[in-house]
C-alpha positions as CSV (number, residue, x, y, z in Angstrom):
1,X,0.0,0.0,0.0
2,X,1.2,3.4,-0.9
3,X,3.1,5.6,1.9
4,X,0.6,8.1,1.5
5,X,-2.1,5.7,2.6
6,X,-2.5,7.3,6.3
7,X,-5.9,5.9,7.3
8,X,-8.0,2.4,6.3
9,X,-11.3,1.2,7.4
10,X,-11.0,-3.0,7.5
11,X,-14.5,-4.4,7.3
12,X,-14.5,-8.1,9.0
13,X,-11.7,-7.1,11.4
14,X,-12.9,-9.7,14.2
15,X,-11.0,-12.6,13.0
16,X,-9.7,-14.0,9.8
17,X,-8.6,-12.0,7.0
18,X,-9.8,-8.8,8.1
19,X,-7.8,-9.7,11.6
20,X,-4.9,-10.3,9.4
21,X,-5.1,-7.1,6.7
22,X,-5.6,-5.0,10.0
23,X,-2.7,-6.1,11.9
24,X,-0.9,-6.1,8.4
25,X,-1.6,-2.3,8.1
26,X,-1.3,-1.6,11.9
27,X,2.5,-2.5,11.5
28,X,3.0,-0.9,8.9
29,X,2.2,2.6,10.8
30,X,-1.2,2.9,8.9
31,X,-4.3,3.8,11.2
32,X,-6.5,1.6,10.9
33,X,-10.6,1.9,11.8
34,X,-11.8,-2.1,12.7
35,X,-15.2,-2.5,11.5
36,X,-17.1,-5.6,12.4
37,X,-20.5,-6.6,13.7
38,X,-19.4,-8.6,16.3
39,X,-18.7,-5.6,18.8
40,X,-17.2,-8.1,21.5
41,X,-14.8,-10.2,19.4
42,X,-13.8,-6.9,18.1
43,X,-12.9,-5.3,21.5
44,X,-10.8,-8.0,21.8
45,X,-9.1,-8.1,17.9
46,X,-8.4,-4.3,18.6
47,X,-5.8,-4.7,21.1
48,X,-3.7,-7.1,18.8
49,X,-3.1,-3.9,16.6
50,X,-1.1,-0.9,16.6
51,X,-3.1,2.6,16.9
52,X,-6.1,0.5,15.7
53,X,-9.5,2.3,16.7
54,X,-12.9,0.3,17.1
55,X,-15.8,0.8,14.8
56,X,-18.4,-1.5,15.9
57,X,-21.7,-1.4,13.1
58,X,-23.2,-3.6,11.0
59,X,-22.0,-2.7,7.2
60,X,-25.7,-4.7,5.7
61,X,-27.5,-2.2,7.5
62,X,-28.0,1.0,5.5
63,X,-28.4,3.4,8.4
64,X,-25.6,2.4,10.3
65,X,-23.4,3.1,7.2
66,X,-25.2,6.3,6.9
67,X,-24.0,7.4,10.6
68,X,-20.2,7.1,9.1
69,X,-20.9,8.9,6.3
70,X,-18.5,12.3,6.2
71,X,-15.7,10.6,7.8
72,X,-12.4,11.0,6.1
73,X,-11.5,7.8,4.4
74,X,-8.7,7.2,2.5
75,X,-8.8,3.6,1.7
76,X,-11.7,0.6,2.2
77,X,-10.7,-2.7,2.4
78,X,-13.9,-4.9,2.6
79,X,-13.0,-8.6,4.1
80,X,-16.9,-8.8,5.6
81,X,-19.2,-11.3,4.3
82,X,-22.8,-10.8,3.5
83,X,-25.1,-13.9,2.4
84,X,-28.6,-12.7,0.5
């Protein structure tokens, strides 16, 4: 990712791949915001990374997203997984 990447929002930061991408960033000095549905494994994943900050909402519901909305975001990477 590019050094003028400064902040990314990790969707699925809990566990797996999201976990993984988040600490991946954390290290590499890159604030990241943990997004994940699961507020309580998510409290817990947030301490495993550097300058990480918790962002506990459910991205399938519209509203919630809306409440982010105007936040600066510089980079998105979406690990969550939605089923119809």
């Amino acid at each position: 990712m590019s050094a003028a990447v400064r902040t990314a929002i990790v969707t699925g930061a809990a566990r797996g791949i999201g976990l993984a991408i988040a600490r991946l960033l954390g290290g590499q000095g890159i604030r990241v915001a943990m997004v994940d549905r699961d507020s309580d494994a998510l409290q817990e994943a947030v301490q495993t990374v550097p300058g990480a900050v918790l962002a506990p909402f459910d991205i399938s519901q519209q509203g919630q997203v809306d409440e982010c909305k105007g936040r600066t975001v510089i980079r998105l990477i979406a690990c969550a997984y939605m089923t119809p």
